[in-house]
C-alpha positions as CSV (number, residue, x, y, z in Angstrom):
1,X,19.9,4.7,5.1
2,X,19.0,3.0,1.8
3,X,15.2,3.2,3.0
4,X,15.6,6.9,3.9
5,X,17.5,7.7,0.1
6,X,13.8,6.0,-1.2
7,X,12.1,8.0,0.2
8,X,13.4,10.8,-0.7
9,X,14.1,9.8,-4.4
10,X,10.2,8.6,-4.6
11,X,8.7,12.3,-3.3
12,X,11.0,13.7,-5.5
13,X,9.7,11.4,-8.6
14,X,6.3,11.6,-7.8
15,X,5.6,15.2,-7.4
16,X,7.0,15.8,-10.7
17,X,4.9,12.9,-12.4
18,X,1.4,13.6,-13.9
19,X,-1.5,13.9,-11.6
20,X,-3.5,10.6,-11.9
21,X,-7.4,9.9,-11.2
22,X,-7.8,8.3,-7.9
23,X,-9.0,4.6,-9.4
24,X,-5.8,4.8,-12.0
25,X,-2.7,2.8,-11.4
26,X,0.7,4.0,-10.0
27,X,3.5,2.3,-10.9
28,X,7.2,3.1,-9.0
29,X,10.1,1.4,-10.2
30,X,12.7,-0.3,-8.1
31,X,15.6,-2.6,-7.8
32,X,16.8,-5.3,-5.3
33,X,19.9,-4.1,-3.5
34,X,22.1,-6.0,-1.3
35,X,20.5,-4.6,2.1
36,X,17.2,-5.9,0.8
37,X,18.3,-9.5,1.0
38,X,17.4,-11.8,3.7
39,X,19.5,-15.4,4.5
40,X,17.9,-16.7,1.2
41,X,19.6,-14.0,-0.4
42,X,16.4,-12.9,-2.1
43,X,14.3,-9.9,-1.0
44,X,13.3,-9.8,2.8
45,X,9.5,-10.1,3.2
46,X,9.7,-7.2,5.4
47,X,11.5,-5.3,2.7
48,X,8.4,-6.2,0.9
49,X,6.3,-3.9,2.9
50,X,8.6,-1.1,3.3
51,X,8.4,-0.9,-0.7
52,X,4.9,-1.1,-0.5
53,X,4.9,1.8,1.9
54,X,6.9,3.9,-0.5
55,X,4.4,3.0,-3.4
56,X,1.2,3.8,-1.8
57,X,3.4,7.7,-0.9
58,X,3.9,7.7,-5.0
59,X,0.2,7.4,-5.4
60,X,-1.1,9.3,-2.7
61,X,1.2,12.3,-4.2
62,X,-0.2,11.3,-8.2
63,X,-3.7,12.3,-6.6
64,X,-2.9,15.8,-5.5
65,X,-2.9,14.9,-1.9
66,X,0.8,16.0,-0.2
67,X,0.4,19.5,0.3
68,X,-3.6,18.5,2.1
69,X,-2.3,16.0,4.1
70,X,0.7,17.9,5.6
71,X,-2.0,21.4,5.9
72,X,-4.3,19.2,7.9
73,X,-1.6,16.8,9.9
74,X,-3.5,13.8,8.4
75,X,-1.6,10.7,8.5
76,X,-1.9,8.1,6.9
77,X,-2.2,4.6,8.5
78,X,-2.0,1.0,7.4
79,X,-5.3,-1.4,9.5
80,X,-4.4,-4.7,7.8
81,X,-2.7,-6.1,4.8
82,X,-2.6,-9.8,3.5
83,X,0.5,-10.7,0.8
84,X,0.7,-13.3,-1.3
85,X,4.3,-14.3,-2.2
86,X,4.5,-16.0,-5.7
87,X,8.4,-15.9,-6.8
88,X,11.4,-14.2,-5.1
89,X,13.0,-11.2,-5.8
90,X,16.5,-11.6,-6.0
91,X,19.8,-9.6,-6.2
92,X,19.8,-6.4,-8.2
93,X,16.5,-7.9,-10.1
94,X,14.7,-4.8,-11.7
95,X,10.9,-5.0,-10.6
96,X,7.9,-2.5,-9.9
97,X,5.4,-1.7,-7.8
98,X,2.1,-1.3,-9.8
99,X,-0.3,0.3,-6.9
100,X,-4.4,0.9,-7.2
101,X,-7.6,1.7,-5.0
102,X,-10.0,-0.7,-5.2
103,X,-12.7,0.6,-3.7
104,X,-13.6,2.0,0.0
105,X,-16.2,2.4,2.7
106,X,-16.9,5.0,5.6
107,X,-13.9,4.5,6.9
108,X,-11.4,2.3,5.1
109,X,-9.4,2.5,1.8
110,X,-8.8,-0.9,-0.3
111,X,-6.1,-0.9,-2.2
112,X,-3.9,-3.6,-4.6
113,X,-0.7,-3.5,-5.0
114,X,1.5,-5.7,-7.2
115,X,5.2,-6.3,-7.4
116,X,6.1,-6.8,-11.2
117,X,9.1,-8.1,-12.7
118,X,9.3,-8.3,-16.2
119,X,5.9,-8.1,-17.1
120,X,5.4,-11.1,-14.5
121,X,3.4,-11.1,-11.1
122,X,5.7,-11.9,-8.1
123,X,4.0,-10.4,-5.3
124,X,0.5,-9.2,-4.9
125,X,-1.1,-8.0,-1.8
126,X,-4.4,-5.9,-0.3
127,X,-3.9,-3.2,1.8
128,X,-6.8,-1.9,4.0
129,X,-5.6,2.0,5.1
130,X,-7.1,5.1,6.3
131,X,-6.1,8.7,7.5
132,X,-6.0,9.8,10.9
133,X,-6.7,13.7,11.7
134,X,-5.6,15.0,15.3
135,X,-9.3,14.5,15.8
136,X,-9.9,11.0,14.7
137,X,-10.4,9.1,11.1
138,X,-11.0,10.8,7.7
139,X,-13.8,9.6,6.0
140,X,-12.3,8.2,2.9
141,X,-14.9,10.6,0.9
142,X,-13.5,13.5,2.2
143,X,-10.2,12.4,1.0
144,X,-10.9,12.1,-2.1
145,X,-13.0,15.3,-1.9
146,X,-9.4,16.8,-0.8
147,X,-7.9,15.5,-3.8
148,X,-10.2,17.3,-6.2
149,X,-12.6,14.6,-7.0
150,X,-16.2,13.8,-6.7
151,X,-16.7,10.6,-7.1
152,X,-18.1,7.4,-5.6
153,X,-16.2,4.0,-4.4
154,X,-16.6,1.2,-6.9
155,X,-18.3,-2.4,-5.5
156,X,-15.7,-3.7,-3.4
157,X,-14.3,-6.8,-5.1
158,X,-15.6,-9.8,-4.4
159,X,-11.6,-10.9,-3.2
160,X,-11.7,-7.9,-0.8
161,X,-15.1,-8.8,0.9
162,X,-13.4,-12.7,1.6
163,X,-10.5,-11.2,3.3
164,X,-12.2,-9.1,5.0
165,X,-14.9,-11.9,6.2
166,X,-11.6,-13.8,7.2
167,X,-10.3,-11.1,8.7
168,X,-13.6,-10.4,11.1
169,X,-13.1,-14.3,11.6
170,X,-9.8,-14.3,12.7
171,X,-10.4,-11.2,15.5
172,X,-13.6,-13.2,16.7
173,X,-11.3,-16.3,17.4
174,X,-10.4,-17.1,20.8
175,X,-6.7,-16.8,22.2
176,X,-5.5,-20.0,23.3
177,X,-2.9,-20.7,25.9
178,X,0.2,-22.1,24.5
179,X,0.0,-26.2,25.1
180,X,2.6,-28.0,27.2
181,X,4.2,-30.4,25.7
């Protein structure tokens, strides 16, 4: 339920919050609450996620995109994400969610997103997303052409093109058959 009340509160923030340029930052405050916690009794790492998933809603709304995506039954999907966990969250610890898009290509978004507590960087990850049409992928040009906005991707960071490189690695690694002991 608590997930479900986030949701709702974060559509209702965002679409009353400024329209932002697609390469600004979104930032959607939060706190911990006890059905966050894992056995550590600091935020679950799968919380984690589910926050970022309500971020990445906050700026896709900030770019003018709701009412196109739910018009043209686009969804949006997540391909890969890598986080890097630097301190915990824990117990009714006031953080944020600063979310950006860092660039993209014909087919993917990269985006950033860090988890913030005062002024400090717990959390940072990269998302790689995209939006699915009844007919296949969105170009990611065409989505921002949606929004309003004629612009080109930036050069993908140079942190973005290693994970992706490890990411190509890791798919072109062979499966291995669990050893015997």
């Amino acid at each position: 339920m608590n997930l479900l009340l986030r949701l709702l509160l974060t559509i209702l923030r965002s679409v009353r919050r400024p329209r932002i340029h697609p390469l600004a930052s979104s930032s959607v405050p939060f706190r911990v609450l006890p059905n966050d916690l894992d056995i550590n009794l600091h935020m679950n790492n799968g919380r984690y996620l589910a926050v970022m998933d309500l971020a990445r809603l906050d700026l896709m709304a900030r770019f003018g995109l709701l009412g196109e995506v739910r018009r043209r039954r686009w969804m949006p999907v997540v391909g890969a994400l890598t986080v890097r966990y630097r301190r915990p969250l824990d117990p009714f610890d006031r953080y944020r969610v600063d979310t950006r898009m860092l660039c993209w290509d014909e087919k993917w978004f990269y985006l950033e997103q860090r988890f913030v507590r005062q002024g400090s960087v717990v959390s940072i990850a990269f998302v790689k997303g995209l939006f699915q049409s009844p007919g296949g992928p969105v170009s990611p040009t065409d989505i921002v052409r949606a929004a309003g906005f004629e612009i080109a991707s930036p050069p993908m960071p140079e942190a973005v093109s290693l994970w992706q490189r490890s990411e190509a690695a890791m798919l072109e690694t062979p499966v291995h058959a669990a050893v015997e002991a």
